[in-house]
Backbone as JSON, one array per atom type, in Angstrom:
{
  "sequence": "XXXXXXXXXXXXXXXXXXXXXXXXXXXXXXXXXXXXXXXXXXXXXXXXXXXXXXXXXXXXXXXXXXXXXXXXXXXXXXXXXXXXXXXXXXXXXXXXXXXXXXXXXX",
  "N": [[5.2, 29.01, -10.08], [3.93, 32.05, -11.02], [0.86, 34.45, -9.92], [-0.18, 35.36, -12.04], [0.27, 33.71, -13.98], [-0.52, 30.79, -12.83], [-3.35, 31.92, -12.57], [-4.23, 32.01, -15.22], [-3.58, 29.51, -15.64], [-5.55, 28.38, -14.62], [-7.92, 29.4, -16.09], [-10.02, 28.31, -18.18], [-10.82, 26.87, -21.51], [-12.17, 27.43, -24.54], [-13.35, 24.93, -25.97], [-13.02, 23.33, -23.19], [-14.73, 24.34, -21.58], [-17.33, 23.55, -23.22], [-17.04, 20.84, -22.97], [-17.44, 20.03, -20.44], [-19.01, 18.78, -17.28], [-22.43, 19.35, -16.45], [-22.9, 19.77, -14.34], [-20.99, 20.27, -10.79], [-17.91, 21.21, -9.5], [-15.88, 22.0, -11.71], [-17.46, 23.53, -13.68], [-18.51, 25.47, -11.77], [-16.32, 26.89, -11.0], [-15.32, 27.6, -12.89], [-17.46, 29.56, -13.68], [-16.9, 31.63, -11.59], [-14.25, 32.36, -11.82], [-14.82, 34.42, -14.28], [-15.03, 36.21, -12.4], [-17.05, 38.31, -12.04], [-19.25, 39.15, -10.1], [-22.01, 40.05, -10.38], [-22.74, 39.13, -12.67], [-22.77, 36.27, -12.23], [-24.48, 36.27, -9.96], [-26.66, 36.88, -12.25], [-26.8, 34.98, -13.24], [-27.68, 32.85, -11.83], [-30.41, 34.05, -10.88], [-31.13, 33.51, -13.51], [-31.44, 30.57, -14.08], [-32.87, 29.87, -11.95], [-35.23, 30.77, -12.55], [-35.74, 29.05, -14.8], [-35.53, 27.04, -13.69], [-33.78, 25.11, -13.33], [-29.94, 24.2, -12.71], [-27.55, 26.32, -12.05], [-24.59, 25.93, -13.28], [-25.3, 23.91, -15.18], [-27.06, 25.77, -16.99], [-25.12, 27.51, -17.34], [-23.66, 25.67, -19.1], [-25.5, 25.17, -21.1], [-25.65, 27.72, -21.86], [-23.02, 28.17, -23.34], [-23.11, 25.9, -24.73], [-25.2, 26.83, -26.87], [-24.34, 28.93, -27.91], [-22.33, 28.31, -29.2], [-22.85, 26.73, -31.28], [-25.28, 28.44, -32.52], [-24.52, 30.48, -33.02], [-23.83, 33.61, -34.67], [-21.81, 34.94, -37.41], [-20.99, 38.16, -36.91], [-21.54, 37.01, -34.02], [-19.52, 35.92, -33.48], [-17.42, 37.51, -33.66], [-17.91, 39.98, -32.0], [-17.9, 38.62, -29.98], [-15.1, 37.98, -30.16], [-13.59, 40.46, -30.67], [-14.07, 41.24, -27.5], [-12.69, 39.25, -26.34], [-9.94, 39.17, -26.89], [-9.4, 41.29, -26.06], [-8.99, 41.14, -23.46], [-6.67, 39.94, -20.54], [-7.36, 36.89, -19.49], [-8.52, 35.2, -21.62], [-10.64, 32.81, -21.65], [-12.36, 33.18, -19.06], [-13.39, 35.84, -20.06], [-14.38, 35.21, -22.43], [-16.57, 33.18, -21.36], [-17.9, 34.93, -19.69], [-19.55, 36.94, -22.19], [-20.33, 35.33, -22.98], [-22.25, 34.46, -21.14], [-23.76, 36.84, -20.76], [-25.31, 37.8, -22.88], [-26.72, 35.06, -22.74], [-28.2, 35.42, -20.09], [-29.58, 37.62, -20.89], [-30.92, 36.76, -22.81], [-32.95, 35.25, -20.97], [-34.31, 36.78, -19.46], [-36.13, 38.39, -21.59], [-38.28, 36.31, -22.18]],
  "CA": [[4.25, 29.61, -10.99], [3.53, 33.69, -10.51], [0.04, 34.49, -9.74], [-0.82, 35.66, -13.36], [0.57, 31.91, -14.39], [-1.71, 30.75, -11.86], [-5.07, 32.69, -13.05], [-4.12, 31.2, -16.75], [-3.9, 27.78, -15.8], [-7.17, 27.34, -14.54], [-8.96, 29.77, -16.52], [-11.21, 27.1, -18.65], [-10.62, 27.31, -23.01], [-13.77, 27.13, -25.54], [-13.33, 23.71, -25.34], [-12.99, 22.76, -21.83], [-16.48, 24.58, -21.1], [-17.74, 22.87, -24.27], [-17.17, 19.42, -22.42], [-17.54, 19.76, -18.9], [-20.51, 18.33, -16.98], [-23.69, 20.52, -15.79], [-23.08, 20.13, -12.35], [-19.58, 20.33, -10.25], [-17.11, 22.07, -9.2], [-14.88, 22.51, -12.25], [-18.18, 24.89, -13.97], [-18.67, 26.23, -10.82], [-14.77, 27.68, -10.69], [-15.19, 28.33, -14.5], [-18.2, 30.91, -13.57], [-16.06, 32.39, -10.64], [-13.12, 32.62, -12.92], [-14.89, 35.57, -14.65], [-14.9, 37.72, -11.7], [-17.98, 39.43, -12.02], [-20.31, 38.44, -8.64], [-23.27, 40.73, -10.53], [-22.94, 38.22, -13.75], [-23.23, 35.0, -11.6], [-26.13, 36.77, -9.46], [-27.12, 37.38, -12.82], [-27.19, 33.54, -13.64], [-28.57, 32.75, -10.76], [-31.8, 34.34, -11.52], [-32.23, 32.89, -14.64], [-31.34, 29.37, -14.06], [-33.96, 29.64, -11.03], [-36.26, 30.81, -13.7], [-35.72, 28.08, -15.65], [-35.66, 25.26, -13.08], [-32.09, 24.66, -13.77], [-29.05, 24.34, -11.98], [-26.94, 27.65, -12.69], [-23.71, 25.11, -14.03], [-26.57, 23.38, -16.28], [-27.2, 27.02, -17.79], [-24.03, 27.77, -18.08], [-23.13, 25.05, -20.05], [-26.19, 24.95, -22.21], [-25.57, 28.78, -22.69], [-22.12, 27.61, -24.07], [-23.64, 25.16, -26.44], [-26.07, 27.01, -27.84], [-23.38, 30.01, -28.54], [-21.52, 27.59, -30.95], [-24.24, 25.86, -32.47], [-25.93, 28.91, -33.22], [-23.55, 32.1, -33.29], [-23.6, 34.12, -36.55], [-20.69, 35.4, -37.55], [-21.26, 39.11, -36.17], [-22.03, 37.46, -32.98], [-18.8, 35.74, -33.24], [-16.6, 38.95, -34.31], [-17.92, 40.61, -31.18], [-17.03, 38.31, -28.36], [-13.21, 37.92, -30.27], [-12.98, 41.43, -29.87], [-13.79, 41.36, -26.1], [-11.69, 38.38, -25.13], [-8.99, 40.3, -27.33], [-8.63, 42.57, -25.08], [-8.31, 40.67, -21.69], [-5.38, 38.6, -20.34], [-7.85, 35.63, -19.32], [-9.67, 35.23, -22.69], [-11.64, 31.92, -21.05], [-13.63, 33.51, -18.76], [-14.14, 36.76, -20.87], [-15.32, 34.39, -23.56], [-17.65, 33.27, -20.78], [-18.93, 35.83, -19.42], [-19.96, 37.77, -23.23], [-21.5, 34.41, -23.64], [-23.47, 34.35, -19.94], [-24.69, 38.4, -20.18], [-25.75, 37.28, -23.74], [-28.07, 34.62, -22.37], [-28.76, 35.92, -19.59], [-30.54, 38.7, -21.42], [-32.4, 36.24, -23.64], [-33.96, 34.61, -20.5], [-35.09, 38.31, -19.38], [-36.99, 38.54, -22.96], [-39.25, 35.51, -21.7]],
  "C": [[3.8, 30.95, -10.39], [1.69, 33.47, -10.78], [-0.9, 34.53, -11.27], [-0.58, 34.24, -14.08], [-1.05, 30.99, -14.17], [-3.1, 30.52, -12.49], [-4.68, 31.9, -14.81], [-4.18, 30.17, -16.57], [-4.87, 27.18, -15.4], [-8.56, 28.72, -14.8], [-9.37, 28.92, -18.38], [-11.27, 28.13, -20.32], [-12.36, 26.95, -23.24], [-14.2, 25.64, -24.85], [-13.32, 22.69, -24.08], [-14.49, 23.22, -21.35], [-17.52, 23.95, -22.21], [-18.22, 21.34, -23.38], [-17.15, 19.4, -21.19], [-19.31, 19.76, -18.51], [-21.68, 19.26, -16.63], [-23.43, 20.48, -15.07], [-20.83, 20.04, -12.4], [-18.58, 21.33, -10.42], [-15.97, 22.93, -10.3], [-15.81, 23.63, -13.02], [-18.26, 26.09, -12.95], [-17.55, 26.99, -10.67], [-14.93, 28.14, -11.88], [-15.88, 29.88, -14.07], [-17.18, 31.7, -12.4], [-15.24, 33.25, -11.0], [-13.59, 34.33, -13.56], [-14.99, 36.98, -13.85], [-15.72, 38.76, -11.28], [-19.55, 38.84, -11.23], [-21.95, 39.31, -9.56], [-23.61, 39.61, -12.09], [-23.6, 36.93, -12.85], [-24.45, 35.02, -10.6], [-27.32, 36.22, -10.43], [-27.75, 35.8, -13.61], [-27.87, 32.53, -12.96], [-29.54, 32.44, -10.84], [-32.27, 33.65, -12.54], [-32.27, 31.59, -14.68], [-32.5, 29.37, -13.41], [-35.52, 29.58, -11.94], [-36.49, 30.22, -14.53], [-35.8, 26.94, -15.3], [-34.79, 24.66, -13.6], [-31.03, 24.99, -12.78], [-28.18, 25.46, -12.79], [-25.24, 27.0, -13.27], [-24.79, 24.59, -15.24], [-26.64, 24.64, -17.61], [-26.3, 27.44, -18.27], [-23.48, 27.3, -18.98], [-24.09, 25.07, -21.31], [-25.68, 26.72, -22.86], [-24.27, 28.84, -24.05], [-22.21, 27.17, -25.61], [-24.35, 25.92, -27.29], [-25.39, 28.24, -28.39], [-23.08, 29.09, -29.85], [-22.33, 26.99, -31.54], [-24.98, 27.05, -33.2], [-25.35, 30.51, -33.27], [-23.48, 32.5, -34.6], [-22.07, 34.57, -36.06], [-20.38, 36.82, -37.12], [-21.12, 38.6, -34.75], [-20.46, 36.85, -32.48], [-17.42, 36.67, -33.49], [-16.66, 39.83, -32.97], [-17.15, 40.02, -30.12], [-15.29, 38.0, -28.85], [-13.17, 38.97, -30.03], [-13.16, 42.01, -28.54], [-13.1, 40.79, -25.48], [-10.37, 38.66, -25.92], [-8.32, 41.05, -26.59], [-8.63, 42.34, -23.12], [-7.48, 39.5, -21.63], [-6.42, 37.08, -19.75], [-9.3, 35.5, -20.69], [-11.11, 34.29, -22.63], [-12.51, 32.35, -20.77], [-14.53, 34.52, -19.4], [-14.84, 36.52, -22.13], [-16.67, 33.63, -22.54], [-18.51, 34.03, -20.2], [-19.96, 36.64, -20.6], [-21.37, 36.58, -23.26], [-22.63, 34.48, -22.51], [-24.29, 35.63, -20.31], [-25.34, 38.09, -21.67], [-27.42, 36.38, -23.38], [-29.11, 34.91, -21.42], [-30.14, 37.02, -19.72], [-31.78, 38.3, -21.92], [-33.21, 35.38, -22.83], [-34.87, 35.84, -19.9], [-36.06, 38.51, -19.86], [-37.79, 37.53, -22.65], [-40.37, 35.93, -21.3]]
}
């Protein structure tokens, strides 16, 4: 399997972050997965601020994307994970800097 193989087979679909637990290692590689150490800082913070484990957050941020995404909000993050070869995490991350923001607004 080539490296780019690799990075695809364990970067984590809708569905797989949909159903994975709050805690452990396979969220914890999901957030990694996206690459961006100033996002997961960035989740960090707000989990702490929330008295939450930063897997916990991640997953609720998840849920509460699909439960409550308009259709605009779902138009945007297709055309960001559109345009990267690991659409997983770049569908996670739109969704983390998303919530992230709305624990900011608190």
């Amino acid at each position: 399997m080539t490296m780019a193989e690799n990075d695809l087979a364990s970067t984590p679909m809708l569905g797989d972050l949909v159903e994975m637990p709050d805690t452990g290692p396979a969220l914890a590689a999901a957030l990694a997965a996206t690459g961006r150490t100033d996002l997961i800082d960035a989740v960090n913070q707000a989990s702490e601020r929330l008295a939450m484990a930063p897997e916990a957050f991640a997953r609720l941020a998840v849920r509460r994307f699909c439960e409550r995404a308009e259709d605009e909000d779902w138009v945007q993050v297709m055309g960001t994970i559109g345009r990267d070869d690991r659409p997983g995490a770049a569908l996670l991350a739109a969704i983390l800097d998303r919530a992230v923001k709305d624990v900011g607004a608190l």
